[in-house]
C-alpha positions in Angstrom: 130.8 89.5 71.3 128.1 91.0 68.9 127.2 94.8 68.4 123.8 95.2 70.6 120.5 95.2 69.9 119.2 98.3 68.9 117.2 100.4 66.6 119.9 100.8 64.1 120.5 96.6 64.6 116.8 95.7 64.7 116.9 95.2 61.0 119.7 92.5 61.3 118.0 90.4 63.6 116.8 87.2 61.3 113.4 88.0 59.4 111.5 84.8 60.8 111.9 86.2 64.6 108.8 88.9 65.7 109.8 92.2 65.8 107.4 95.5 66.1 105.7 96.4 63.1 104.9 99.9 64.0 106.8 103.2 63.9 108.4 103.7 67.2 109.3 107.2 66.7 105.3 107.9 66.8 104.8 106.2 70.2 103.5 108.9 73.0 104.6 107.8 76.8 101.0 107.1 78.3 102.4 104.1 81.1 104.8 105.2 84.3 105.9 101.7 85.0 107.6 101.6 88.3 110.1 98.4 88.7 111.2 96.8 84.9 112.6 93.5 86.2 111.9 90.3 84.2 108.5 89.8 85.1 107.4 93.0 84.0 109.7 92.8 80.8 108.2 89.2 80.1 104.7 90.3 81.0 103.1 93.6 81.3 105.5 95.2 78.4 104.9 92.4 75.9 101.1 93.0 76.5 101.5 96.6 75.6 103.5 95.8 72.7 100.8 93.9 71.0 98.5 97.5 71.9 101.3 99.1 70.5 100.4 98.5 66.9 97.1 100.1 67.3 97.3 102.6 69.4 100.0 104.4 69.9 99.3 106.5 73.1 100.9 104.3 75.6 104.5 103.8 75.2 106.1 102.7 78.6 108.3 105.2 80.8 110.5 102.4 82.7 111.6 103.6 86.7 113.6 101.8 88.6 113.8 103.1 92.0 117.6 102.4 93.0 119.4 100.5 90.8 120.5 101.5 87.5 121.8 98.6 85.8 118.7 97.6 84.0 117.5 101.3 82.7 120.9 101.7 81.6 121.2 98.8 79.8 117.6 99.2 78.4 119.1 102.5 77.3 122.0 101.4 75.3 119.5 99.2 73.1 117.1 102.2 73.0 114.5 100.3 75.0 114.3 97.3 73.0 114.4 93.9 74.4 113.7 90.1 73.8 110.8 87.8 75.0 111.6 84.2 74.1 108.4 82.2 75.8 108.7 78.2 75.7 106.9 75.3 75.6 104.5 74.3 72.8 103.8 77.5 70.4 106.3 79.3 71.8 108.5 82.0 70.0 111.3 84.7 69.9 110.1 88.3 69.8 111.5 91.4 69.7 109.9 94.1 72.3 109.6 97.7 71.4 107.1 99.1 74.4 109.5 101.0 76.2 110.8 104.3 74.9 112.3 106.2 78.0 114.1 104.2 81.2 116.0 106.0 84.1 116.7 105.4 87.6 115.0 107.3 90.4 118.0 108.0 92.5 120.1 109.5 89.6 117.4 111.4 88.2 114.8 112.7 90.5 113.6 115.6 88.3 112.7 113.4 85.5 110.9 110.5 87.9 108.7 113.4 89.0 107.8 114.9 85.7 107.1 111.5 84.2 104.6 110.4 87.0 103.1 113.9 86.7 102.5 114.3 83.2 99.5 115.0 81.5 100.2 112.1 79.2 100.6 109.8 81.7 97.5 107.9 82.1 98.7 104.3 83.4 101.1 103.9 86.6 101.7 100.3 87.3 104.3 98.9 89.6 105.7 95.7 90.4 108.2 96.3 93.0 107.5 92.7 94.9 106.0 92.3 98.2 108.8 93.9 100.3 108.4 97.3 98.0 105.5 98.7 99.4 106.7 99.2 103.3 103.8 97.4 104.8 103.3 95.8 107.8 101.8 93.3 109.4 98.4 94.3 109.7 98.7 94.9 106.1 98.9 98.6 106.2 101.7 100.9 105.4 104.6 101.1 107.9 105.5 104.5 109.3 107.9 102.6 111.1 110.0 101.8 108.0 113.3 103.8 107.1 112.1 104.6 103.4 108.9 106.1 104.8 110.5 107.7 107.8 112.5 109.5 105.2 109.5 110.2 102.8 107.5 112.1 105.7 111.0 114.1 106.5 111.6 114.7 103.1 108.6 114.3 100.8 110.2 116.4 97.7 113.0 113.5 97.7 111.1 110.3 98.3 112.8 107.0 98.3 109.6 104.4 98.0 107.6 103.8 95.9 104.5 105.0 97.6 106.7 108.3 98.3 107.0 108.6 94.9 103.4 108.3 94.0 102.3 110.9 96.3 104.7 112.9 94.8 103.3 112.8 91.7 99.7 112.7 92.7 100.8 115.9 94.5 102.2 117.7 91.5 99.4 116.5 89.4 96.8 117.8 92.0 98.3 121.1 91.4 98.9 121.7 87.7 95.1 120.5 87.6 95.6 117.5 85.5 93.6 114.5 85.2 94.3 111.9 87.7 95.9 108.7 86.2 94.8 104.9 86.9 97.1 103.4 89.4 97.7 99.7 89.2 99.5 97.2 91.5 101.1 94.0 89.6 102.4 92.3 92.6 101.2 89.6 94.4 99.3 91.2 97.4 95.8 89.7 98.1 93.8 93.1 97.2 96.5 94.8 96.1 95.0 97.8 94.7 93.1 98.3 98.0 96.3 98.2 100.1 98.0 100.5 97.3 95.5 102.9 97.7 95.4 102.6 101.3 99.1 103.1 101.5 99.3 106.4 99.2 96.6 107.7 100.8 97.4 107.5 104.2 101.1 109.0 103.4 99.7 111.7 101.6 97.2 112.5 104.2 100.1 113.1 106.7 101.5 116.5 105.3 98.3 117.3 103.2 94.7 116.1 104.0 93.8 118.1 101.2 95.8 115.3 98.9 94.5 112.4 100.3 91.0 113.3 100.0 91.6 114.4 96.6 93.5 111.0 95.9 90.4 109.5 97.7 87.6 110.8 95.4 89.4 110.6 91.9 92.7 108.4 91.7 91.9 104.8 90.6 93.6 101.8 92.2 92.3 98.4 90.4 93.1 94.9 92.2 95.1 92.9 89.2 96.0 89.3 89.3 99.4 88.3 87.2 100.5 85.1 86.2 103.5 83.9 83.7 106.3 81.6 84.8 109.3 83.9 84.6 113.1 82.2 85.2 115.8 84.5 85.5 118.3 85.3 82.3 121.2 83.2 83.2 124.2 83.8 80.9 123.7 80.6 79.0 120.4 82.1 78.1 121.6 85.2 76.6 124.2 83.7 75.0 122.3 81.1 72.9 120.2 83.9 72.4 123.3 85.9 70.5 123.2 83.1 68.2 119.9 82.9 67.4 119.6 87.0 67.0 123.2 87.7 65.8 123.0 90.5 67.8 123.8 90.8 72.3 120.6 91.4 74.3 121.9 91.7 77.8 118.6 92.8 79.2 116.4 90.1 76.9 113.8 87.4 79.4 112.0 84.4 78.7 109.0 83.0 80.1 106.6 80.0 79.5 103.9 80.3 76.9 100.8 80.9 79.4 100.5 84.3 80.5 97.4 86.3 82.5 96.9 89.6 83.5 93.1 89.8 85.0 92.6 93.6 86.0 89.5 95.4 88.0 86.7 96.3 85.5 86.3 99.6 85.6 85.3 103.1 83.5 88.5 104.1 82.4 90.0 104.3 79.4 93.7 102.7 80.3 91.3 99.6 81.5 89.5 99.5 78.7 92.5 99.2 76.1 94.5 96.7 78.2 91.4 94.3 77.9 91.1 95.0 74.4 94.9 93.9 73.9 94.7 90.8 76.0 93.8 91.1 79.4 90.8 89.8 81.3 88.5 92.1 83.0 86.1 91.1 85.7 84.4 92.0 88.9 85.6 89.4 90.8 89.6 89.8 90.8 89.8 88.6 94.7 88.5 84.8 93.5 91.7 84.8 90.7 94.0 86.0 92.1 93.9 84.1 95.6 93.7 81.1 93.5 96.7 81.9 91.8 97.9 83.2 95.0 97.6 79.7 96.9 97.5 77.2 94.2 100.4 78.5 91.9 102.0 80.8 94.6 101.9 79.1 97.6 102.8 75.3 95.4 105.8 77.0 93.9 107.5 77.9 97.6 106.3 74.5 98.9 108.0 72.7 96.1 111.3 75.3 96.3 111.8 74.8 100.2 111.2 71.1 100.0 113.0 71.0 96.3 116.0 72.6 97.6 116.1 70.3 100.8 116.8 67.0 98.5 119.4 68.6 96.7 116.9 69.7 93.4 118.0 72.8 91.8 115.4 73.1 89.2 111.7 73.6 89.5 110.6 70.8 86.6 113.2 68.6 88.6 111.8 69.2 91.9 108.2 68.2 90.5 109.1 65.2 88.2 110.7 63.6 91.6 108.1 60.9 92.3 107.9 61.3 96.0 108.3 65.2 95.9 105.7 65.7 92.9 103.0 63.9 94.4 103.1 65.3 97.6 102.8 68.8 95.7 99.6 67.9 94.1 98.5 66.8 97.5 99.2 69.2 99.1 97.5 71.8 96.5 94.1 69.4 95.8 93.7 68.5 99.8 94.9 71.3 101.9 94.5 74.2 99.2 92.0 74.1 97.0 89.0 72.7 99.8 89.4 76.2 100.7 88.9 78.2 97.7 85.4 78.9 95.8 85.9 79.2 91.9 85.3 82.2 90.6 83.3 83.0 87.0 85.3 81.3 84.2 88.0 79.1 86.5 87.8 75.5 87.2 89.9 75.2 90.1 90.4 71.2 89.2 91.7 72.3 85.9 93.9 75.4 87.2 95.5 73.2 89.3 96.1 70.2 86.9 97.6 72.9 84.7 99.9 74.5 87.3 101.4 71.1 88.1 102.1 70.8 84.1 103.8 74.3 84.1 105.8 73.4 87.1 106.9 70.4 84.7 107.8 71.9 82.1 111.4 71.1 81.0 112.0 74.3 78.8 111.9 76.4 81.8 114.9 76.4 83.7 113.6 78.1 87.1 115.9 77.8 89.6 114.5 77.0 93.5 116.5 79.6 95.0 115.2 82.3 93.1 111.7 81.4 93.9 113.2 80.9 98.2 113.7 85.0 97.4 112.2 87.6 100.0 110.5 84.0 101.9 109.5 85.9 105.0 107.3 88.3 102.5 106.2 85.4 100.5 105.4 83.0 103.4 102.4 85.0 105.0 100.3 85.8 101.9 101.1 82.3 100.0 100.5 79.8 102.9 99.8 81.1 106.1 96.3 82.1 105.8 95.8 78.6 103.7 96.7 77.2 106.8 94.3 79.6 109.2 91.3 79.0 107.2 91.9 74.9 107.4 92.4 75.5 110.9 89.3 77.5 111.6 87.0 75.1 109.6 88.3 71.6 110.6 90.9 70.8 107.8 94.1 69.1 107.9 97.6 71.8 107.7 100.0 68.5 107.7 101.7 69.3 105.0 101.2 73.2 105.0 102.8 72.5 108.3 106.3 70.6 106.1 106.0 73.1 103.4 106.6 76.1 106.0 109.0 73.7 108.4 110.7 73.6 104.8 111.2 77.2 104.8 112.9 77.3 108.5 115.3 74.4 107.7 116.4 76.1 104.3 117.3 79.2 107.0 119.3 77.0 108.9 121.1 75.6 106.0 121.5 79.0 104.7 123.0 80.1 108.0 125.6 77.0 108.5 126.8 77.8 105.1 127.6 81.3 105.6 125.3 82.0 102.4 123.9 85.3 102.6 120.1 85.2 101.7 118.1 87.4 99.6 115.4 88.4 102.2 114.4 91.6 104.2 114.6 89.4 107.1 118.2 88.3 106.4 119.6 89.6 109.9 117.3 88.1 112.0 116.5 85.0 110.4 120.4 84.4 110.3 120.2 84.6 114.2 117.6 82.2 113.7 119.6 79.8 111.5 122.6 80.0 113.3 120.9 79.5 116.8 119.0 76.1 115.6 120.4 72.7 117.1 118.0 70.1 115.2 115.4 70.1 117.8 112.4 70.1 116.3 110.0 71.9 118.9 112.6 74.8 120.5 114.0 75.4 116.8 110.4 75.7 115.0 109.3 77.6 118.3 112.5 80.0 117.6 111.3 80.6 114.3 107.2 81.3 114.8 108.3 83.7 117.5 109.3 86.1 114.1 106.1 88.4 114.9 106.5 90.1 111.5 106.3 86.4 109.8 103.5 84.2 112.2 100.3 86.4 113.5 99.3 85.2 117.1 96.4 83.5 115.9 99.1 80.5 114.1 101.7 81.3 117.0 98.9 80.4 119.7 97.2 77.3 117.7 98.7 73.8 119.3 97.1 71.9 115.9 99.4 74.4 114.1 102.7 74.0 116.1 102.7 70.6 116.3 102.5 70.4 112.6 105.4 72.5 112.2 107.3 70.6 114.1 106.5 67.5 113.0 107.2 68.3 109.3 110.3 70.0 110.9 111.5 66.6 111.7 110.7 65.1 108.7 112.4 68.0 106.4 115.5 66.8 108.6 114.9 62.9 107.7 114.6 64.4 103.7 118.3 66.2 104.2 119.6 63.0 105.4 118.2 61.1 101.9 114.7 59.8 103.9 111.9 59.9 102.7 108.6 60.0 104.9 
């Protein structure tokens, strides 16, 4: 195996590739970045590396909030990382943004100081759905163990909202400036119901806080969109080659990447737009767009995808049967329920999803994107399917995308393979409980309160669509085709 990338390598790594052409040893840590998974790696950071090389203020402090294998390893190449994005015009380049990357759990002290800093003008998080402990109504859980702990014991926390409070708190009292906080997850008004979280938590042990948080902390709603497959090993091995040097922490992603953000008077706004990103008034039209057309098509086409045997997302939508029910299903049963916001042609947005989806240089793999489903499910497709409901509209094949979802449970749970989803325990009683019959097995499953709201549960129209694509999901297993 190669030596690692580096600081000391960086200048091994073949001269046609990008690297950063300013001085990292002058960056100043002005982002807390809370979760550096792929998509953050393969977006956010490579947005504030092109800000890097003119303004060197906000270097990225990179949390993770339990595990340590990714700040470690981010550590050992002293933050540095590859981006490879393809498709047409894409490229290999070398990511300098972050400078300082620890776990939360093993270092408490220094999680703390960096979201209370002075410096520290940017927090941004992307944690996924099931990160910040809400519930169904949308607001924040007391009910959950993380926060439980976090109102025993809010000098320890363990969420991320914990955490925030935390530093809010300390920042309240050393009389620093409060910093912009910005959600990059896929929550329809996810700055609101960030703000709404902190806030309430804090108000719990300190009023005080949350009214301070209240008047002066920012919470902008974002919308984020870039296509980002996991780093398989045959990824990171071509990679080697290509860089003569090991990246174990390097992503790729596809060309197209977005980050619309909240317009709003603040100067860690203002330089993100000026690097790249869109600001606008009307973030709620983008991102539920995104939400439901790219979202909400991506879980359809995994669940159905993984039921014919596809393993592949550009597979699943250059199947002839399987792709154009996907654009059906987005141009009849999602977009009639959208309005286009300033500067999007939901005709166009759509035509161009469908091209991502097909797009043979990404390998994304269907059961990544069947991840955390019961989290993804409601804020994708289920209130797609409410509105058509309340205004007339067909939920047919809403109704096989989500029927999809159950039977990819049940396969899950005759299989004995574990799935990657907060609901794991009680959707494997689910699984294991289904005998093939479409109405008691889909009523089994919309009986999950924290999945279905009554309104779905309740709506005949709705059920029997369920269960009818329930039955044909079976016929698809069985190599049928409706």
């Amino acid at each position: 195996m190669s030596a690692r990338l580096t600081a000391a390598t960086l200048e091994t790594v073949p001269a046609d590739l990008v690297r950063p052409a300013y001085d990292r040893t002058r960056l100043q840590p002005g982002i807390v970045h809370i979760g550096p998974g792929a998509f953050h790696r393969a977006h956010q950071a490579a947005l504030v590396d092109t800000l890097l090389h003119t303004d060197p203020r906000w270097a990225i402090t990179a949390i993770a909030l339990r595990s340590r294998e990714t700040t470690d390893a981010l550590n050992v190449q002293d933050g540095l990382f590859t981006l490879k994005t393809v498709g047409l015009g894409g490229q290999t380049r070398v990511i300098g943004a972050i400078r300082r990357a620890f776990s939360a759990q093993n270092d408490p002290s220094g999680t703390l100081e960096a979201l209370s800093a002075a410096a520290t003008r940017l927090i941004t998080l992307t944690i996924t759905e099931k990160g910040y402990c809400l519930g169904t109504d949308g607001g924040l859980e007391f009910d959950h163990p993380d926060i439980l702990h976090d109102l025993a014991r809010p000098d320890t926390p363990r969420s991320a909202i914990g955490w925030l409070v935390a530093g809010l708190a300390r920042r309240k009292a050393d009389g620093a400036l409060p910093p912009v906080i910005m959600s990059c997850d896929n929550l329809t008004d996810n700055g609101i119901r960030l703000g709404e979280a902190v806030t309430r938590l804090a108000h719990h042990n300190d009023p005080a806080l949350a009214g301070w948080i209240e008047r002066h902390v920012l919470f902008p709603r974002t919308m984020v969109d870039a296509i980002t497959p996991a780093s398989d090993p045959a990824f990171l091995d071509a990679l080697e080659g290509e860089l003569g040097v090991r990246d174990e922490v390097a992503v790729k992603r596809e060309v197209f990447t977005s980050w619309v953000i909240e317009a709003a008077d603040a100067e860690a706004i203002a330089v993100l737009g000026e690097a790249g990103a869109v600001l606008t008034r009307d973030v709620e039209g983008h991102a539920l767009a995104k939400l439901r057309v790219l979202n909400g098509a991506h879980s359809a086409l995994a669940w159905l995808g993984l039921a014919l045997g596809h393993q592949r997302v550009s597979d699943a939508v250059t199947d002839e049967w399987l792709g154009r029910e996907t654009g059906q299903l987005i141009r009849e049963e999602i977009l009639p329920g959208l309005s286009a916001p300033d500067g999007l042609d939901l005709d166009a947005y759509a035509n161009g999803v469908l091209a991502r989806f097909a797009n043979p240089a990404i390998s994304h793999l269907l059961s990544q994107i069947a991840w955390d489903s019961s989290q993804k499910l409601p804020v994708r497709l289920l209130g797609t399917a409410e509105g058509n409901l309340a205004a007339g509209r067909p939920v047919s094949r809403l109704g096989r995308a989500i029927a999809a979802w159950m039977r990819f449970v049940v396969r899950s749970a005759r299989s004995g393979t574990p799935l990657t989803d907060p609901l794991a325990a009680e959707l494997d009683v689910a699984g294991r409980a289904a005998n093939d019959d479409p109405d008691s097995d889909t009523a089994r499953f919309l009986s999950l309160r924290a999945v279905f709201p009554s309104a779905l549960i309740l709506n005949p129209l709705f059920r029997d669509a369920v269960a009818c694509g329930y039955r044909e999901v079976i016929a698809l297993e069985r190599g049928a085709r409706p």
